[in-house]
C-alpha positions as MATLAB code, in Angstrom:
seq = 'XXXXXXXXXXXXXXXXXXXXXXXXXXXXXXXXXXXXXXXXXXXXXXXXXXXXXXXXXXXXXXXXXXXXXXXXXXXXXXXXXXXXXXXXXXXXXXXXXXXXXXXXXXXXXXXXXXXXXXXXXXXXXXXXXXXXXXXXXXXXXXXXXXXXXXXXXXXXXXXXXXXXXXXXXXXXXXXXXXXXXXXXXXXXXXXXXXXXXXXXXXXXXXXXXXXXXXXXXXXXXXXXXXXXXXXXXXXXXXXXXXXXXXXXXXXXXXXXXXXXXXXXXXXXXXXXXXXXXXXXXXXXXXXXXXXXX';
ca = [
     -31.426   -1.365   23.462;
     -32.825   -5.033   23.748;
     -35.600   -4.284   20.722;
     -32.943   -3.009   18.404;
     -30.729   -6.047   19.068;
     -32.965   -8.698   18.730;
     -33.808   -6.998   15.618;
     -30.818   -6.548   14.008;
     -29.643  -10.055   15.349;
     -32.556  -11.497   13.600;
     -32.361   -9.243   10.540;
     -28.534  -10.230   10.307;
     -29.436  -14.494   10.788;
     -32.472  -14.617    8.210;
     -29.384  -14.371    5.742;
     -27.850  -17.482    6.762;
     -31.137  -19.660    8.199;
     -34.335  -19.244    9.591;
     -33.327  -21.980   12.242;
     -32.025  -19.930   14.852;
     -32.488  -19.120   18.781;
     -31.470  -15.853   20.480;
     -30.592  -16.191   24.085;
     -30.719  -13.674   26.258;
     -28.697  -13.520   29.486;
     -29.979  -11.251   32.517;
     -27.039  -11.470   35.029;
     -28.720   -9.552   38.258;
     -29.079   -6.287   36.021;
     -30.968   -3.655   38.432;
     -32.231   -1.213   35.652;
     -35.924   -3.241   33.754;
     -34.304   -5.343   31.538;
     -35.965   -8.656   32.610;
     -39.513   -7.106   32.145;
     -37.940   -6.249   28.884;
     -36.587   -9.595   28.056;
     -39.796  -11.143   29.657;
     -42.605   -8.959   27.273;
     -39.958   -9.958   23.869;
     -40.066  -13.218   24.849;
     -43.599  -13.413   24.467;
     -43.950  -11.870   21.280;
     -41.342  -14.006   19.775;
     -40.958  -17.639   20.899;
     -37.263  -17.837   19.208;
     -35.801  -15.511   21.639;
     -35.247  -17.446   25.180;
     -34.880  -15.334   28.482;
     -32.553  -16.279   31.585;
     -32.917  -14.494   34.693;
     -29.888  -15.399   37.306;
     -30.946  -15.470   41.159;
     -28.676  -12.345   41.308;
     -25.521  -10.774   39.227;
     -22.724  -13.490   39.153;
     -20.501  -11.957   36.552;
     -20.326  -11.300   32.525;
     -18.364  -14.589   32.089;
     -20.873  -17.118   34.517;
     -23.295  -15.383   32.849;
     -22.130  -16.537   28.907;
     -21.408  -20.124   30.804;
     -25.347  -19.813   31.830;
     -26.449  -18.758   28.166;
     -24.088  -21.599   27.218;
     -25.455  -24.015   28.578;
     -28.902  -23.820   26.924;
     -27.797  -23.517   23.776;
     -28.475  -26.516   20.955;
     -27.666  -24.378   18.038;
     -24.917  -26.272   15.598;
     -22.699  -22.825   15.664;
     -23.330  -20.460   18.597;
     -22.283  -16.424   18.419;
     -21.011  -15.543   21.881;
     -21.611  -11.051   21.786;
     -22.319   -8.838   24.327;
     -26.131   -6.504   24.260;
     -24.618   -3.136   24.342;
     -24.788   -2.786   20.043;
     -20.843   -2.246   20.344;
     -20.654   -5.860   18.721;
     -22.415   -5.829   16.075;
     -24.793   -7.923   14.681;
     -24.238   -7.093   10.859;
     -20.897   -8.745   11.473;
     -22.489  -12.248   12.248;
     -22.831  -13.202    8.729;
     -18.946  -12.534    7.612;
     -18.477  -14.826   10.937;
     -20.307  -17.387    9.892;
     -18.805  -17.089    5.775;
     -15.235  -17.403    7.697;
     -16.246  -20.624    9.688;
     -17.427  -22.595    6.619;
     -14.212  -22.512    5.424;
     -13.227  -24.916    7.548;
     -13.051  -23.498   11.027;
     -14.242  -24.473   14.267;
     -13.912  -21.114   16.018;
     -13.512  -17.403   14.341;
     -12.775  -14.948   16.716;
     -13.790  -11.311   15.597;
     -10.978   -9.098   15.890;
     -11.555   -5.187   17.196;
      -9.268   -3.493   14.784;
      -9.902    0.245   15.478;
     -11.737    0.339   19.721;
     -14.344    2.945   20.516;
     -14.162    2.376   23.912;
     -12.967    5.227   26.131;
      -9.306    5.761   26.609;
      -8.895    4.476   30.197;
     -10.886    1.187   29.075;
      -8.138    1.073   26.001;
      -5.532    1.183   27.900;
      -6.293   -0.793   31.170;
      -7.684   -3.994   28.525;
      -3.940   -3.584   26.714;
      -2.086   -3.875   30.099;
      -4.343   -6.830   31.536;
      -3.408   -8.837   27.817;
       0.465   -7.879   28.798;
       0.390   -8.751   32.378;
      -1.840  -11.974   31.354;
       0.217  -12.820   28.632;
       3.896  -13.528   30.317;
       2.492  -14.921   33.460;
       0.649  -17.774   31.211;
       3.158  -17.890   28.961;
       0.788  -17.379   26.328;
       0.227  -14.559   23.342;
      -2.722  -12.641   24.057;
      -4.293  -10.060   21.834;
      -6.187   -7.110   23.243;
      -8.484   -6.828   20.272;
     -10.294  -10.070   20.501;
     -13.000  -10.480   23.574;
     -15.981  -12.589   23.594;
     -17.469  -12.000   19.977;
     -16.933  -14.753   17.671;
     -18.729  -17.706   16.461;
     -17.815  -21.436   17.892;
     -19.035  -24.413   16.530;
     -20.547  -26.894   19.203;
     -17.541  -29.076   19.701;
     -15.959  -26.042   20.950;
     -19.000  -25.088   22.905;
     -18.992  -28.597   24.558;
     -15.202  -28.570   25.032;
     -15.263  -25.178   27.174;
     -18.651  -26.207   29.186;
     -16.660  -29.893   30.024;
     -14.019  -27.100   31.512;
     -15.010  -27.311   35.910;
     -12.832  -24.285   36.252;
     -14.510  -21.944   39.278;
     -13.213  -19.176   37.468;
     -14.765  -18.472   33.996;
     -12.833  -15.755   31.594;
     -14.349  -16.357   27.921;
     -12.015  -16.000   25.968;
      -8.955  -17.698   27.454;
     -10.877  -20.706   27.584;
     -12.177  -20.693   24.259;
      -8.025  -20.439   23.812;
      -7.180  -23.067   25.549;
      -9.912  -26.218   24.479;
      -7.855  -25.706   21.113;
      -8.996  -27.028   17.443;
      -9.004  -25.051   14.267;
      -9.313  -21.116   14.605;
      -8.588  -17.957   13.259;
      -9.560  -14.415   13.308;
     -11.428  -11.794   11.095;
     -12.112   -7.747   11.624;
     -14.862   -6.679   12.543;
     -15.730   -2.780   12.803;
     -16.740   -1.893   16.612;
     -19.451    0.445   17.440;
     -19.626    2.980   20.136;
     -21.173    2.561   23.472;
     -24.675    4.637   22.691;
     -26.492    3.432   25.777;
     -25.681    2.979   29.677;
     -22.145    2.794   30.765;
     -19.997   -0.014   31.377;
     -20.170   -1.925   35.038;
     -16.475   -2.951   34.863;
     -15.047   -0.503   37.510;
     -11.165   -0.419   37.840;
     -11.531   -2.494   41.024;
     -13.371   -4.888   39.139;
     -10.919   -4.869   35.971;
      -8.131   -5.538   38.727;
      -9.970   -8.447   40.052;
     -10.962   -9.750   36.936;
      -7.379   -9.640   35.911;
      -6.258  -11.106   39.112;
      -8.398  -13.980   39.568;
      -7.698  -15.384   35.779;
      -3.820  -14.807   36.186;
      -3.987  -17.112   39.615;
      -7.142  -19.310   37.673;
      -5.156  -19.609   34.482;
      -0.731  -20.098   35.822;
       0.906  -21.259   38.617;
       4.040  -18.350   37.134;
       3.296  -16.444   40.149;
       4.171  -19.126   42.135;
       7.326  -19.841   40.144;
       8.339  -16.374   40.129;
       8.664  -16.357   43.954;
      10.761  -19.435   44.188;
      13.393  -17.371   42.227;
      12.881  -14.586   44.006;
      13.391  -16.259   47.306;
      16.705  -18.296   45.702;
      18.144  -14.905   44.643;
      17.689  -13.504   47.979;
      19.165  -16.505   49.734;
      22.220  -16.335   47.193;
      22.045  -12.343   47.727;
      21.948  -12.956   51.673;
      24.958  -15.581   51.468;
      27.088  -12.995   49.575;
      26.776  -10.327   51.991;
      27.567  -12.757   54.451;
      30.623  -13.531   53.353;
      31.245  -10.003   53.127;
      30.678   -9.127   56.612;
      32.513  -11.894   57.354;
      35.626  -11.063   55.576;
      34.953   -7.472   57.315;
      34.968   -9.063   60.526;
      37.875  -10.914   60.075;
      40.132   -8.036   58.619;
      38.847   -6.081   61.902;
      37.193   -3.368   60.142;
      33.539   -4.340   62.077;
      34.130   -4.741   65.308;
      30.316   -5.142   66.480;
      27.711   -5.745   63.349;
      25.230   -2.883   63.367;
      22.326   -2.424   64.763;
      21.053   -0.310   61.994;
      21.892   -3.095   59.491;
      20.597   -6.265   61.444;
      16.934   -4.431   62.153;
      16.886   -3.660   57.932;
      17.493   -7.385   57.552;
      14.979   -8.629   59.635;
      12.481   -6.121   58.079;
      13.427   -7.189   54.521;
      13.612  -10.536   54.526;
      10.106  -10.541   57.129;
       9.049   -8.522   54.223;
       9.857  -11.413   51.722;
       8.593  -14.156   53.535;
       5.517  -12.208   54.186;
       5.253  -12.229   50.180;
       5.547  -15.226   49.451;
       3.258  -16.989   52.071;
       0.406  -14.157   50.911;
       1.038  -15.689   47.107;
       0.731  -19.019   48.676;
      -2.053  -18.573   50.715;
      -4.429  -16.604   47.253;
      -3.720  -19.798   46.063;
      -4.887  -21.777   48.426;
      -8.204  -20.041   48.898;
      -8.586  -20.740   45.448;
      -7.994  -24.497   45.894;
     -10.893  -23.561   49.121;
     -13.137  -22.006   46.471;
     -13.217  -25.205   43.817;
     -13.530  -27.704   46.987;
     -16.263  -26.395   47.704;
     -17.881  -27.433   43.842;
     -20.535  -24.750   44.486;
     -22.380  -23.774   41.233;
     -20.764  -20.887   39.126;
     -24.206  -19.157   38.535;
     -28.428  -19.936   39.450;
     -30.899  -19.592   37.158;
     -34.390  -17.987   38.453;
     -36.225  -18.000   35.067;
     -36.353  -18.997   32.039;
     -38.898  -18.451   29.017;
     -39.246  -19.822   25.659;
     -36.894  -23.174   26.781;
     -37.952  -26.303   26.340;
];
């Protein structure tokens, strides 16, 4: 599908300037899309072609494409023709009305069902543990004026999610629909493993909530624990438990070993995290690339 994107991306620029660069992103793929990318590239010396050492991830892979970019306003879209191009223009129109960011907004999905429904979960989950309104309809298209560009590229974070960050750097956005486009190509690579890591990694990335959330957990237990106490103790006293259970001392130890085990596991994810930005190793490596000064 690269020829028919390039095309229409081009087709769908011309209307706003001729002064334009098209950057295109190889993250590791396996099918020929470099040799594709590669035999563009030399037809057309606006189109620029990255090829990473090997596939990093859709979001390291946007912080690659990123990085190269000198355009004034940069469109952030993925190559499978369910963003589409024609919808650049009404971006743009939108910006110039004072924005520094429009987002385009997926009003009606043609994804598949399971895709639907996982994406409006992760936005939930995401959501209350950042403490922060997410809407399942927005992803990476959108257009971003440099300062915004800058802003998220000055962010060191190890883990990159898009669209959070583009959140989070601030100034003055807004939103527009956009119609979405079927998937007519290919399938998706985000498995439900990786959806769950994805969703994972920027929930411990982007809030400490988890962290939070076990303190109270582990001060309702103690409170919880101290109540019971007293009851047994009051038991005791009355004589109505002569010898505490067996039964009910073994459940203890296995619930609150359960607990403990919990919270250390949350402790320690965090942790490796804090193991994974010490080491500062680069987010993604860059092989190739063509048509870049």
């Amino acid at each position: 599908m690269l020829d028919e994107l390039v095309e229409r991306i081009a087709s769908s620029i011309s209307e706003i300037t001729n002064n334009y660069e098209i950057i295109l992103v190889n993250d590791g793929s396996i099918d020929k899309s470099w040799e594709v990318t590669r035999e563009i590239c030399r037809n057309n010396k606006k189109i620029i072609g990255v090829n990473l050492s090997r596939n990093f991830g859709q979001h390291y892979a946007i912080t690659a494409g990123l990085e190269i970019s000198k355009g004034e306003w940069i469109v952030v879209m993925d190559c499978d023709l369910q963003d589409l191009p024609e919808e650049i223009p009404n971006l743009y129109n939108k910006a110039t009305q004072g924005f520094d960011l429009v987002f385009a907004q997926r009003i009606v999905r043609k994804d598949g069902f399971l895709k639907r429904i996982t994406s409006e979960w992760f936005y939930r989950v995401f959501g209350y543990l950042t403490n922060t309104k997410q809407d399942p309809s927005i992803a990476n298209f959108g257009i971003y004026n440099r300062k915004v560009i800058d802003s998220i590229l000055s962010m060191k974070d190890y883990i990159r999610y898009f669209p959070t960050m583009a959140n989070w750097v601030g100034f003055n956005k807004t939103s527009i629909p956009v119609k979405h486009a079927k998937r007519e190509q290919g399938k998706s690579n985000y498995s439900i493993s990786k959806l769950i890591q994805l969703a994972f990694d920027n929930i411990i990335a982007f809030s400490d909530k988890p962290l939070k959330m076990t303190v109270k957990f582990g001060f309702i237990m103690s409170l919880t624990s101290l109540v019971v106490a007293f009851i047994y103790l009051y038991r005791y006293i009355m004589g109505d438990i002569e010898i505490i259970g067996y039964t009910s001392l073994i459940l203890s130890i296995w619930f609150l070993s359960g607990i403990i085990i919990f919270i250390l596991g949350i402790v320690g994810i965090y942790i490796g995290k804090t193991f994974e930005k010490v080491k500062d190793r680069p987010v993604y490596i860059i092989d190739k690339v063509l048509n870049s000064d």
